[in-house]
C-alpha positions in Angstrom: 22.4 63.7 -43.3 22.7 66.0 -40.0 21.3 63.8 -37.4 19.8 67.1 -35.6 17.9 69.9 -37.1 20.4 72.7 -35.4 23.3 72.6 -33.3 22.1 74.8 -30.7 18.6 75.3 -29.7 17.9 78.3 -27.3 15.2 79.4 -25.5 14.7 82.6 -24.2 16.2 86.1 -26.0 17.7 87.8 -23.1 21.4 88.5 -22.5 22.6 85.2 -21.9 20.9 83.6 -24.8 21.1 86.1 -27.6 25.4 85.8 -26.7 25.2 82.8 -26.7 23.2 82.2 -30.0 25.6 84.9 -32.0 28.7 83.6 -30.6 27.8 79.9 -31.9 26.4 81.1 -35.4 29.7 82.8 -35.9 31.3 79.9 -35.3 29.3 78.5 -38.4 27.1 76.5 -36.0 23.2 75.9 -36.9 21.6 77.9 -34.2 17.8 78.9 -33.6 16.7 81.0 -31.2 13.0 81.2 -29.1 11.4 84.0 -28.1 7.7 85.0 -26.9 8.3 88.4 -26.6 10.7 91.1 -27.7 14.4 90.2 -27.9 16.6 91.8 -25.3 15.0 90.5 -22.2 14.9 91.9 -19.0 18.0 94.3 -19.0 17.3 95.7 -22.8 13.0 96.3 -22.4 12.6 95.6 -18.7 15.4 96.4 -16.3 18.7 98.2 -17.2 18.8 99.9 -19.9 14.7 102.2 -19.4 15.4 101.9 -15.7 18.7 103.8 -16.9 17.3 105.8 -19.0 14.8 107.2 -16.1 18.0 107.8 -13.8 19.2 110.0 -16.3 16.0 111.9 -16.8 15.6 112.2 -13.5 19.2 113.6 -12.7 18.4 117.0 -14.0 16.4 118.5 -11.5 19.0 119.1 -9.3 21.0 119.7 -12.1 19.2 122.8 -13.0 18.9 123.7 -8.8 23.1 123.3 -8.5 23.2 125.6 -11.8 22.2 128.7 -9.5 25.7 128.4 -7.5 27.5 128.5 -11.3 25.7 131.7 -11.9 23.6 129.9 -14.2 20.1 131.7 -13.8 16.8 130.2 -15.7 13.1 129.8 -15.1 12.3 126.9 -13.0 11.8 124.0 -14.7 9.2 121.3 -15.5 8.9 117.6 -16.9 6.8 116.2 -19.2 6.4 112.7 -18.0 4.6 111.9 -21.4 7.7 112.8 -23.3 10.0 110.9 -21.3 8.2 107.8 -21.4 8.0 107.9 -25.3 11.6 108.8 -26.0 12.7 105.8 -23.6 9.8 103.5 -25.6 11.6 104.6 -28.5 14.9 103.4 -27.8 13.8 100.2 -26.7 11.9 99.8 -30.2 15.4 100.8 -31.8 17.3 98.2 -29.7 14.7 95.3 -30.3 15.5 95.9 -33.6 19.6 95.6 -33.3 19.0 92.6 -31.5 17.1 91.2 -34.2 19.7 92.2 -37.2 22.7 90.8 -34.9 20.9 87.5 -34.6 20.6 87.9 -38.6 23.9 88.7 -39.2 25.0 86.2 -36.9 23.1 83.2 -38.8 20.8 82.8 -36.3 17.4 82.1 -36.9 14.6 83.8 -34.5 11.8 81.2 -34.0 8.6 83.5 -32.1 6.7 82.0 -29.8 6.8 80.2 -26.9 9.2 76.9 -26.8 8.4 73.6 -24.6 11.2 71.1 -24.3 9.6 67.7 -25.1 13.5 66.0 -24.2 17.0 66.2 -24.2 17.4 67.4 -28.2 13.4 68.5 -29.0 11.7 71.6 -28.5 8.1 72.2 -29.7 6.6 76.1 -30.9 3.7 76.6 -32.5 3.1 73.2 -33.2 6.5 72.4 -34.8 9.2 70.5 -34.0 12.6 71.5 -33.7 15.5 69.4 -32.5 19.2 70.2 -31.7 22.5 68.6 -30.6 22.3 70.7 -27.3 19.3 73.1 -25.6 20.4 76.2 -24.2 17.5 77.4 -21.0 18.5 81.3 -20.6 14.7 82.1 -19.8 15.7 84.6 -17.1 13.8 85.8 -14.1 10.3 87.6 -12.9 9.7 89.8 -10.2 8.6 88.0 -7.1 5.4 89.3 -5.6 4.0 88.0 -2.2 0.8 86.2 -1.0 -0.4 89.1 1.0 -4.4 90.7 0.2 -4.6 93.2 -2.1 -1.6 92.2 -4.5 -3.2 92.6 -7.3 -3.5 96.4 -6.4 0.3 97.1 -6.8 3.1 97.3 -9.5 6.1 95.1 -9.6 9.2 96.5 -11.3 7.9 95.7 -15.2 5.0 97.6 -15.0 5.9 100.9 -12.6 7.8 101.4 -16.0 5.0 102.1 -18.3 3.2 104.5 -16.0 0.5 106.6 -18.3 1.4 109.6 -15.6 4.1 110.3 -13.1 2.3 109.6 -9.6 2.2 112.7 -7.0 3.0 109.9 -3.9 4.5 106.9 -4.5 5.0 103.9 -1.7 8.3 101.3 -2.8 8.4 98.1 -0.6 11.8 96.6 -0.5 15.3 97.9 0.0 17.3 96.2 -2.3 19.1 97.6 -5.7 15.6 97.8 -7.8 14.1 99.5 -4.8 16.0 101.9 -3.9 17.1 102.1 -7.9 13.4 103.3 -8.4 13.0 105.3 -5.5 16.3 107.6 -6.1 14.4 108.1 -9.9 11.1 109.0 -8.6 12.2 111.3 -5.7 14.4 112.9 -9.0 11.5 113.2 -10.7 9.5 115.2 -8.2 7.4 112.2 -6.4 6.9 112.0 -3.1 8.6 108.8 -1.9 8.1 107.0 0.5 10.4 103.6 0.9 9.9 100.7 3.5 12.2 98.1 4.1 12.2 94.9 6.3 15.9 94.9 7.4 17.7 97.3 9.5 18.3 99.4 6.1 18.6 99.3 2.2 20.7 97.0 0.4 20.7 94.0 2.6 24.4 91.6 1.7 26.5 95.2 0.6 29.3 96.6 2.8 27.9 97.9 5.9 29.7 101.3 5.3 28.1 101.4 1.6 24.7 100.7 3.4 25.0 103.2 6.2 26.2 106.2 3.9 23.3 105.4 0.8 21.0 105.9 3.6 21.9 108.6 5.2 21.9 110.1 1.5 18.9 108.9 0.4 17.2 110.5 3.6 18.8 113.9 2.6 17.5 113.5 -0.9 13.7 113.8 1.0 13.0 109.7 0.5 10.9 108.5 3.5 13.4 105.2 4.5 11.6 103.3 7.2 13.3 100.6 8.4 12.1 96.9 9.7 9.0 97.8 8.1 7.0 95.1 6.7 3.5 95.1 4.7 0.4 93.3 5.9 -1.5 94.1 3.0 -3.0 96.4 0.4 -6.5 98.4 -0.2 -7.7 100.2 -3.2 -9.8 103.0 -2.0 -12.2 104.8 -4.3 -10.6 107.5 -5.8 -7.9 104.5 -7.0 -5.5 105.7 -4.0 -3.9 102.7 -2.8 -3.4 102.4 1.1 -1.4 100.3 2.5 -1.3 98.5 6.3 2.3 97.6 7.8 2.5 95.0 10.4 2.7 97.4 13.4 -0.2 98.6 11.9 0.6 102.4 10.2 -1.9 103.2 7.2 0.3 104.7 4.6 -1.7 106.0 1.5 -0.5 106.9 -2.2 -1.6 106.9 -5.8 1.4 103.8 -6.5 2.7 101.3 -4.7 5.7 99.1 -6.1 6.9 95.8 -4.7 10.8 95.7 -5.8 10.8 92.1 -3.9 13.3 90.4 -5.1 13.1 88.1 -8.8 12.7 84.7 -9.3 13.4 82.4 -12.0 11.6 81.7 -14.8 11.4 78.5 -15.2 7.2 77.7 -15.3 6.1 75.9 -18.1 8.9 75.4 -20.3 9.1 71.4 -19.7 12.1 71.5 -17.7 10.8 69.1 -14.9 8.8 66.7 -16.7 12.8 65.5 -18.7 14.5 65.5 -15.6 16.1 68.9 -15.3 17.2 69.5 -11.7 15.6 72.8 -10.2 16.4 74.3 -6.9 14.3 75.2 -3.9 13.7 78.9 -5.8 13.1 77.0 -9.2 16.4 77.6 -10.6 18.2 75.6 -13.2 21.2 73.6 -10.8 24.0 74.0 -13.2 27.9 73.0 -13.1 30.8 75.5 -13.2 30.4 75.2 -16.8 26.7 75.9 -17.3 25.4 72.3 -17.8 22.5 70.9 -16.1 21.3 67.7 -14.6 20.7 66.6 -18.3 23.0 65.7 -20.5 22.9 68.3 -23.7 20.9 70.5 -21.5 22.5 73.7 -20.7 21.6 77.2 -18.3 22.6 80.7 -18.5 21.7 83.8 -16.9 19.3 84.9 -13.9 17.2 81.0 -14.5 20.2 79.8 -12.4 20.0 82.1 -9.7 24.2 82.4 -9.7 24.7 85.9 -10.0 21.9 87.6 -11.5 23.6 90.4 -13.8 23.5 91.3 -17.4 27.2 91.1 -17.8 27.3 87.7 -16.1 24.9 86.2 -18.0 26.5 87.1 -21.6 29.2 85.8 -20.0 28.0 82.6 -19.1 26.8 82.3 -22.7 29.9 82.6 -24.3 32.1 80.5 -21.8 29.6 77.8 -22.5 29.6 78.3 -26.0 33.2 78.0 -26.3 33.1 74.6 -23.4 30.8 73.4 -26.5 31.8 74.0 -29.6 35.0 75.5 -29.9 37.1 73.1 -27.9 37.9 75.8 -25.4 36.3 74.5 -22.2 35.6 77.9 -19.9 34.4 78.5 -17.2 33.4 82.1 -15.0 34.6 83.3 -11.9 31.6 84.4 -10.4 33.8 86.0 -7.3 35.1 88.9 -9.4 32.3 90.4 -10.6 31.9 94.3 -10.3 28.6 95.6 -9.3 26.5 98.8 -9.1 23.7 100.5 -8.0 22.4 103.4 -9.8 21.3 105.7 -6.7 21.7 109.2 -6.4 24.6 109.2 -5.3 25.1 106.0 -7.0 26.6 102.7 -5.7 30.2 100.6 -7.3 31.6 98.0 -5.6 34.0 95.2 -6.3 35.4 92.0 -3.8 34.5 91.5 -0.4 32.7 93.5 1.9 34.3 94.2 5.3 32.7 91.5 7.1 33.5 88.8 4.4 37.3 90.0 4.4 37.3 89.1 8.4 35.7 86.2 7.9 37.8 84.4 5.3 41.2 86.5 5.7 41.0 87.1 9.6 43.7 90.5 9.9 42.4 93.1 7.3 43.3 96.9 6.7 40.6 99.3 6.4 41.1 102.3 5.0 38.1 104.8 4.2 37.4 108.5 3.5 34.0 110.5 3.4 34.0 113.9 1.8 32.0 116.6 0.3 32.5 116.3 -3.6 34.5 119.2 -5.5 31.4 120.0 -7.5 29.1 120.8 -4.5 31.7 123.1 -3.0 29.9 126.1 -5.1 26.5 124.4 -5.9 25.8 124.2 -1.9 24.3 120.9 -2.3 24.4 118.8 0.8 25.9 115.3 -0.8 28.4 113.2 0.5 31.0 110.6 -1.1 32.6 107.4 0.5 35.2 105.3 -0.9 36.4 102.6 0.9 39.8 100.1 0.2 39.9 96.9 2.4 43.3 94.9 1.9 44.9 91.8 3.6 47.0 93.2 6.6 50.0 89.7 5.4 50.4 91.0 2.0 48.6 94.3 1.5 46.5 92.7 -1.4 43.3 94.3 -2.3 40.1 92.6 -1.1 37.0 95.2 -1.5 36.6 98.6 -3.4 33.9 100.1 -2.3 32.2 103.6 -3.0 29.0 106.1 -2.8 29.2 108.9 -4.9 28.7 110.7 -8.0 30.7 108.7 -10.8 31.2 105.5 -8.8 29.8 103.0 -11.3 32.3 104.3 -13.6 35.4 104.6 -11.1 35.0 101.5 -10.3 35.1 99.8 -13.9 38.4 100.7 -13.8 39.5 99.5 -10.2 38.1 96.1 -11.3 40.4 95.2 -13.7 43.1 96.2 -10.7 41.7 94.2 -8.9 41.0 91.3 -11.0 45.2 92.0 -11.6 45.8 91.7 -8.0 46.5 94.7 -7.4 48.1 95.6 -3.8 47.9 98.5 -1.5 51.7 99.6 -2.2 50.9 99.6 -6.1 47.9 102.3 -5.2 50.0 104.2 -3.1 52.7 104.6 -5.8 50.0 105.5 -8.8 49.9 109.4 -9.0 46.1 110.5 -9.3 44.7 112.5 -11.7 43.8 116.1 -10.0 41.1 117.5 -9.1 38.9 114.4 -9.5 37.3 112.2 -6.7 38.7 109.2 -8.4 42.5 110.2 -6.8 41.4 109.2 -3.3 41.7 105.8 -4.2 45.5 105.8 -4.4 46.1 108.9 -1.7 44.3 107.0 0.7 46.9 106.4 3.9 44.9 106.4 7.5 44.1 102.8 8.3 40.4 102.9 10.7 41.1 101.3 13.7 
């Protein structure tokens, strides 16, 4: 007789946990999996994939304005808000739904409702008992809101999703990815944006040349960026306008406001404390390079442990540690390759160090770096700029950093990863013949170092 009731026990139906769950059940494991809520966590219902969706729908406005330089000719267009919202609701119906026949087809049993762990093998839901050889904590993250008055007046980033109307003004605190993420869809969308941000500009920890060029973009898009702005504290007036009060006392008024403030993990009320599981000053799960907690059989994926909080990352993390567990394949992830973007308008890809990092750990760096007026804007007369940006090791021309604003560099920069996950070095870009015309080639024509 099995000693355990499953093999793997995980809580939370996120990235990390459903990849983890399938990737043990088709390696014949037992494997249940706990959810409260919908299965596809944050990116699938909450983050990536609507927020996505939005950036798409809210591309087309200028879209239809660049037509006119085509020769395209059409009356002027309008959105229906209502529409949008329930084709995106739909989609994340239809993916809830794959999620839930992979599990299936995966052997893995979906346990609904919310899991407590009572020790190192049991979990309790709905006043049964379930125990496992190992417990998987991929519970994910929350938005972080601050103690200030009048929070309860304003949206984080779950809820600005499921807006019943699309606000005329809108007022986004916070200049990180989910900030400015939002504010690029609204200002697409036809709202009035205005965006405030405590540092010296968006996207606080990016290259500085990434930073200073998305701002100087987002300005020309019509986004109101204030800088070294911070919020004392929120009214709702009346008529339901919110207004809010900075610290140098400015009264800035509008029908939404979203706090994009940063996320923290979720790690309230699952029992993690009370059997010894090590959290961190933010409440994260303090996990080895191989996803194993303070407890032994305990195990943490995903945004919980604060590593690197991306959906890729965490699925990841799941499978590594599946195959550390069961397959006899101990892995682990390199967390210092991971590519990254940020789906502005223009959007954001980036890969490696930032310029700053480079000279700090590898002291004599090249930079090279070129700003240009994309090929498609040439005829639509739209005033948007690109950057891309190659940083290499001055000793042995190795890449460290690709970096790049424009339209496509999300996608562009899939592809440089895997170079540079190769090790790919200045002389091997320079001899790759680029594909013309596209904005991709002035990765490998790039030959002016900046002083």
């Amino acid at each position: 007789m099995a000693q355990y009731d499953f093999d793997l026990l995980t809580i939370g139906g996120g990235s990390g946990g459903t990849s983890a769950s399938r990737r043990a059940g088709v390696l014949g494991k037992r494997v249940a999996l706990f959810e409260e809520d919908r299965v596809g966590g944050t990116c699938v219902l909450r983050g990536c994939v609507p927020k996505k969706l939005l950036v798409y729908g809210s591309h087309f406005r200028e879209e239809f304005e660049d037509a006119a330089g085509y020769g395209w000719t059409a009356p002027s267009p309008t959105l229906d808000w209502k529409k949008l919202q329930e084709a995106k609701n739909r989609e994340m119906d239809r993916l809830n739904d794959v999620y839930k026949r992979l599990l299936r087809d995966a052997g893995v049993r979906l346990i609904e409702g919310r899991a407590r762990i009572l020790d190192a093998h049991t979990v309790e839901a709905g006043g049964q008992r379930y125990t496992a050889a190992h417990l998987l904590i991929a519970t994910g993250s929350r938005p972080a809101m601050p103690s200030i008055p009048g929070i309860e007046h304003v949206l984080s980033s779950d809820g600005v999703l499921s807006l019943p109307k699309l606000p005329r003004r809108m007022i986004i605190v916070g200049g990180g990815y989910i900030g400015v993420e939002f504010a690029s869809i609204f200002n697409g969308l036809g709202t009035q944006v205005t965006l405030l941000v405590r540092e010296d500009t968006v996207l606080k920890g990016f290259d500085e040349d990434v930073r200073s060029v998305l701002s100087q973009e987002l300005r020309k898009k019509g986004i109101d960026l204030r800088c070294g702005v911070s919020v004392r504290d929120v009214e709702k007036k009346p008529d339901g306008t919110r207004s809010v009060l900075t610290k140098t006392g400015d009264t800035l008024e509008a029908e939404v406001v979203l706090f994009a403030t940063g996320r923290v993990p979720n790690t309230r009320g699952f029992g993690l404390e009370e059997v010894g599981v090590k959290l961190d000053e933010h409440g994260a799960v303090v996990v080895d390079e191989e996803s194993h907690s303070s407890v032994p059989n305990i195990h943490a994926v995903g945004d919980v442990t604060n590593r690197l909080n991306l959906t890729p990352v965490a699925i990841v993390e799941g499978r590594a540690l599946v195959e550390t567990l069961f397959h006899g394949n101990p892995t682990r992830v390199d967390h210092a390759v991971i590519p990254s973007a940020v789906f502005t308008q223009p959007p954001v890809g980036t890969v490696g160090l930032t310029e700053q990092e480079a000279r700090e750990k590898h002291g004599a760096v090249d930079v090279y770096v070129s700003s240009f007026r994309p090929m498609r804007h040439t005829m639509s007369g739209r005033n948007e700029g690109a950057m891309m940006k190659v940083l290499t090791e001055r000793d042995t021309g190795r890449v460290l950093g690709f970096h790049m604003v424009g339209v496509d560099a999300p996608e562009i920069l899939q592809g440089l990863a895997v170079a540079f996950q190769c090790g790919v070095t200045k002389k091997q870009l320079d001899a790759t013949v680029g594909i013309h015309p596209t904005a991709a080639e002035e990765f490998v024509t790039l030959r002016d170092k900046r002083s």
